[in-house]
Structures are given as C-alpha cells and as structure tokens.
N, C-alpha and C positions, 0 to 999 in steps of 0.2 A: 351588182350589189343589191341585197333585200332593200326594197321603199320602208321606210315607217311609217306609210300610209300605204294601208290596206286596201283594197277596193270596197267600197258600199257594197250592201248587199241587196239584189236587184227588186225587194220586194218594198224597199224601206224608197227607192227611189220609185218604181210604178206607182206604190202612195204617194209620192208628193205628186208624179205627170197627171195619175187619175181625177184628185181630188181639184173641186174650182172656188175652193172657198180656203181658206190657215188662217191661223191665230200663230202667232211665233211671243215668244215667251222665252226670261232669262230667270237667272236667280236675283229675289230681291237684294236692298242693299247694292245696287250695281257697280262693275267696273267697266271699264274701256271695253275687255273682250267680251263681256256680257250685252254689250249697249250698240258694239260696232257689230257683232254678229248678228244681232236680229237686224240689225238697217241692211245689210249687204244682204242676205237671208230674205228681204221683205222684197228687195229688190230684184231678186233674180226671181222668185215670185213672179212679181210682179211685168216682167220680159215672158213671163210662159203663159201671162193673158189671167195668172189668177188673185184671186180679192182678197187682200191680206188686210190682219188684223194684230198691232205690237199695243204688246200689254209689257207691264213690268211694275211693281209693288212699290218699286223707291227704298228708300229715299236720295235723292241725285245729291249725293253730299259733295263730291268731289268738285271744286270750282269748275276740271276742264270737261264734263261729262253733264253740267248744269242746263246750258244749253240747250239739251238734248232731252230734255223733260217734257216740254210740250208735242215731242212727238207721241208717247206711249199714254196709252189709257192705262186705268187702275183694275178696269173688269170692261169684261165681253157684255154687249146687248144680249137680250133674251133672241131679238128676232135674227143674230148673227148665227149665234150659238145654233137654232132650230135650223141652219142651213147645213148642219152636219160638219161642219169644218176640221181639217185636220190639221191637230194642235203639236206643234214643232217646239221643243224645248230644247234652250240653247244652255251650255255652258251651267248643265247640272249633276251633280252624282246621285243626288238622293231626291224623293218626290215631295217632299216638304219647303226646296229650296227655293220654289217658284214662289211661294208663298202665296197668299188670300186668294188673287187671279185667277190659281190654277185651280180652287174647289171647285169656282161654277161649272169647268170645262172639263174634271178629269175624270167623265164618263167616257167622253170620244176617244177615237181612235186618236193614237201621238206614236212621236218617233222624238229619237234622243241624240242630241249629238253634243258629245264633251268630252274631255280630255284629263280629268282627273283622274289619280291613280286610285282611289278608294270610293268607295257608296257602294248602293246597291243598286241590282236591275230593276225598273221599272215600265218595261213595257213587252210588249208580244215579241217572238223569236223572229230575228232578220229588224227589226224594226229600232234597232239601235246601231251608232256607229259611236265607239267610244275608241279612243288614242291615247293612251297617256305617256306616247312616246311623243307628242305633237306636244309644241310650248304656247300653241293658242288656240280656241275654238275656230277663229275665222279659219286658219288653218284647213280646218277640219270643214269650215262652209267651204272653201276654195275647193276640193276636193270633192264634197257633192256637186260644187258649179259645174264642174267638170263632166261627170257623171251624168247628171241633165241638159248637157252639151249647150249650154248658155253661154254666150260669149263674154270674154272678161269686158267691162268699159271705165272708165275714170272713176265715176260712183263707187261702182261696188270694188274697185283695186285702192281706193282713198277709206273705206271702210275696212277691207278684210286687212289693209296694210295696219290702219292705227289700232284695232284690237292685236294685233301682232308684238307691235312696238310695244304698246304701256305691259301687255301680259309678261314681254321678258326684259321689261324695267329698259326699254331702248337696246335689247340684244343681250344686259347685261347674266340673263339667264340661263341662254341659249348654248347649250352639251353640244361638245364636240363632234359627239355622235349625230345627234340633230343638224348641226348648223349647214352641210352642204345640202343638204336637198332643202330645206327649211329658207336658206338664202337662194336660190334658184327661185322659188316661188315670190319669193319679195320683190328680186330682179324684174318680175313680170309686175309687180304693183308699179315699181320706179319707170318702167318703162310704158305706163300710162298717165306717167306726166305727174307723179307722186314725188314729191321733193321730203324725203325725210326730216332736214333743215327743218322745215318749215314746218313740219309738223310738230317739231321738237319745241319748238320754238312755243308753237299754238297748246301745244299743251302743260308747259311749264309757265308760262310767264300771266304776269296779273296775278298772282294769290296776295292776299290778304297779308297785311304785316305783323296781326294777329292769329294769323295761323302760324306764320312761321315761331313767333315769339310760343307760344302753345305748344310748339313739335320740340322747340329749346329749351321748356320747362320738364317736358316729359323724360327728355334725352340727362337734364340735370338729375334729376330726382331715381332714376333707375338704378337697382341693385344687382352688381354680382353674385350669384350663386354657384356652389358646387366650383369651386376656386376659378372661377370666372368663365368656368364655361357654359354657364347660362345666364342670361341676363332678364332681369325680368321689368318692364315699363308699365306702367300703370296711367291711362287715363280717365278721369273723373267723370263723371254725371256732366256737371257744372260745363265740359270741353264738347259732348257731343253736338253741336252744331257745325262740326266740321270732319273730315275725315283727315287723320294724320295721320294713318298706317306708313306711307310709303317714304316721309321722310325719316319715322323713328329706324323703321329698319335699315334704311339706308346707311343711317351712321352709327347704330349699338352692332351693326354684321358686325363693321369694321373691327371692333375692340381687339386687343390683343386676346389670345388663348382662345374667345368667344368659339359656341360650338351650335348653340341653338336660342333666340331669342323671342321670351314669352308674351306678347302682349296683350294685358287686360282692361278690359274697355268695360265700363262701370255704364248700363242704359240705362238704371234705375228699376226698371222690369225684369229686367236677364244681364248675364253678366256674360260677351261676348270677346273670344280668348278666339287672339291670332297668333300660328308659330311661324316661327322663318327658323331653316336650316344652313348655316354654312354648307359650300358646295365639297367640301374636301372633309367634313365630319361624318358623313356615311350615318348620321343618324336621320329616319324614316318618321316626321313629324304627321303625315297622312296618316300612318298609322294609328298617330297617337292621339289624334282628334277624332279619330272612327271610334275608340273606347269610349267617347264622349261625347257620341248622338256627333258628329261632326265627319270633317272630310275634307278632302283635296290631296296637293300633290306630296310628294315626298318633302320636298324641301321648302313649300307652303301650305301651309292647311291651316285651318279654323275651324269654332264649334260654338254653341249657342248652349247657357248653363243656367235653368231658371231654376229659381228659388235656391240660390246661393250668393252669397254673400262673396264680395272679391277677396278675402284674406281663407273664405272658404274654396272659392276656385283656383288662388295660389297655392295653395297645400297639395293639391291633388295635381293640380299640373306639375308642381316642381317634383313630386317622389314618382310617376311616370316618366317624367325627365330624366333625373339621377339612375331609375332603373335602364333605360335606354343606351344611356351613355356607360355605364356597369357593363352592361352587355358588350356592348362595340369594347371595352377595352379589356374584356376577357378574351 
C-alpha cells in the first residue's frame, strides 16, 4: 500500500544536518499543532547539537496553549539572525501567515513543512515538504524525525502526539483513508509513555465559565442559511479575549441538514471568517477561503478580510457558499 507520507526530499534535509544555527516559526494566532511542532521541531534540533531559535506572533488565546507562551520570542536578535540561520516554518500555506517574526528573517534561507490543502509556494525547489493528505504538521515533523534519523524520546513523542490530537479534534477528524498509517505513528507516541487520557484531560479541563457561557451566547444567536445548510455564528469585538472556535463548531456541525458552518469573528481592525465542512458535504471550504487571501484544509479553512465591515464579509461569504453547495448539487 502507497504511504501518504512521501519521503523528504534530500536537500531540504542536508539544510537542516548542514546548518548550526534555525529559527523555527509557526503561524501567528496559534494552535496546538502550530505550537507542539515548533517544540518537537526545536527539540530534535536540538539532539543534532544545533541552536535553535522559537518565535511565534501570538496571540496564545487558547487557555490549554497559554502556558506555552513564555517559551517563544516575538522577533529574532540582530546578532542571531547575522549567524545565518536556517529558518524552518511550521504549519503554513502562505508567507504572510508567520506574521511580523518572519520580516526580520525572510531573507534567509527557509524550508516549509505543512499540511494544508491550499496557499502558495514559498520557497526554493526540494525545500518544502507539504502533506495535505497528513491531519497534523507534527505528523509531518515525525517524518523528517525520521529522515535525520533522530531517535524518537518522551519529549518529542508528548509533543508530536498533542499537536496530533487537538488538529483532528482527539481523532474526531481523521479519514479513513488516513487513519491506519496515521494511528501506527501515534502507537509509537503511546508507547513512550504518552497517556492520551491525560492529555485529554490537560487539555480540556479549567476553562473559564465565561468562555463557556460566550461559546452558549454565540451557539444561541446563530442563523440558518440556504434552508439550514449553512449556519452562520457571529462573534463580537467585545468576545475577543478568548478563542471559542472549537466549541462553536463542535455543536452548529451537529445541526440537522447543516452542510458548511461560517464563522465571523469581529477584531475591530479586520474581520477574521472561519469555515468548517461537514465530512459527508463534499463541499471544499480551503477553496473558498483561498478566493479570499485565505487558506487551509478542505473541510477547515480561514481568511483575514480588512476594511470590511462583518454584514460586509457575511454577504460575500454566504453567495460563495450557496454558489459551492449549487455546484455539488448539480
């Protein structure tokens, strides 16, 4: 049987054994597979004898992801940066996504490893490894581990595992097609003393009873569309000190008929619009976020819309929606 993980290609790894200085870098706004990839990443690094450097933009909105903020700088030192370093970006499609970080650095030499189905190339040939048949970046670090024949240890199997876990919502993402080779690799996390439980555990529990009441305001207030197969959730200005993406999707999937659901997030500066895909709608939301300076997977993506107003980015997202779904049902 074909892998859906391809081999690296051998020039993108001689960059990493040659070089003795990296910057490893995710996209701002972070999540779990953005956040565990650079540590597992920084890590195996750092077992090949070289001087790593984790940046990352923020903002660490997510309670279980908080923690992990005083590891990452905001920007590189000048006298880092003059050591030539080779700048490793994790878990991006497009060169924008690294955000402020990545200006100082995006002269140097980089290599790109992510799993999104949509963006564009951004670096030299051989010097990318992109998957977007893989349902998490570590995935895709676990495979260059490999590759630079680094042995797997607790650390980096406690890392590559938890970006695993939150990217396909605890497994609940993970294609058929994906999941044996995809659970073979996990097997080898659990089997360095990795307790799923517990991670589950560590990453749900303690939020705020104001974020949950804020996930139940937005869940109340959302409207059916296109006879309920789109839903659309609106979060305010006033909400952004917390991130509630993953509760609202959780429970508007659910809806009866639901087929694709839009979420609009008001920051006051820009107006940032997340889609989720039901997995049996066959409608292509990466797509529909790439029309829109955006990107990601088929069945999640997102897109950043400034100088629009949100009854202006509802408009526009809901008639690419209807057109989408028009399609599939011709």
């Amino acid at each position: 049987m074909t892998s859906i993980f391809p081999q690296c290609d051998k020039r993108l790894i001689e960059a990493i054994n040659k070089t003795e200085y990296a910057i490893v870098i995710a996209h701002r706004n972070p999540d779990g597979d953005a956040l565990y990839s650079s540590l597992a990443m920084e890590r195996i690094l750092s077992k090949l004898g070289k001087k790593t450097l984790l940046l990352n933009e923020g903002p660490f909105l997510r309670d279980d992801i908080k923690k992990l903020e005083p590891v990452f700088r905001k920007e590189a030192d000048k006298t880092f940066i003059e050591k030539n370093p080779l700048v490793i970006i994790l878990d991006c499609s497009t060169p924008d996504r690294p955000g402020e970080p990545f200006k100082a650095v995006s002269h140097l030499q980089r290599i790109v490893i992510d799993h999104h189905s949509s963006g564009v190339p951004f670096t030299e040939e051989g010097m990318s490894y992109i998957v977007p048949q893989s349902p998490s970046t570590t995935l895709l670090v676990d495979v260059v581990r490999e590759a630079l024949k680094v042995e797997l240890d607790r650390e980096i199997a406690g890392y590559l595992y938890r970006g695993f876990a939150t990217d396909t919502g605890f497994y609940h993402f993970l294609s058929a097609e994906a999941a044996p080779e995809c659970l073979r690799r996990v097997a080898a996390f659990t089997a360095e003393g990795i307790s799923p439980y517990e991670v589950y555990d560590e990453m749900h529990d303690g939020r705020k009873l104001q974020d949950i009441k804020d996930t139940a305001s937005i869940i109340q207030s959302a409207k059916p569309l296109l006879d309920g197969r789109l839903i659309v959730a609106y979060q305010p200005e006033t909400m952004m000190n917390a991130r509630l993406s993953d509760g609202v999707y959780a429970s508007l999937l659910e809806a009866e008929n639901v087929m694709v659901v839009l979420f609009i997030k008001d920051k006051g500066e820009a107006i940032e619009i997340g889609l989720r895909s039901k997995n049996k709608a066959g409608i292509d939301v990466g797509a529909i976020a790439s029309a829109f300076g955006g990107g990601g997977h088929a069945k999640a993506a997102g897109a950043t819309l400034s100088e629009k107003k949100p009854e202006e980015a509802e408009s526009l997202l809901v008639e690419s929606i209807r057109k989408a779904i028009e399609k599939k049902d011709s």
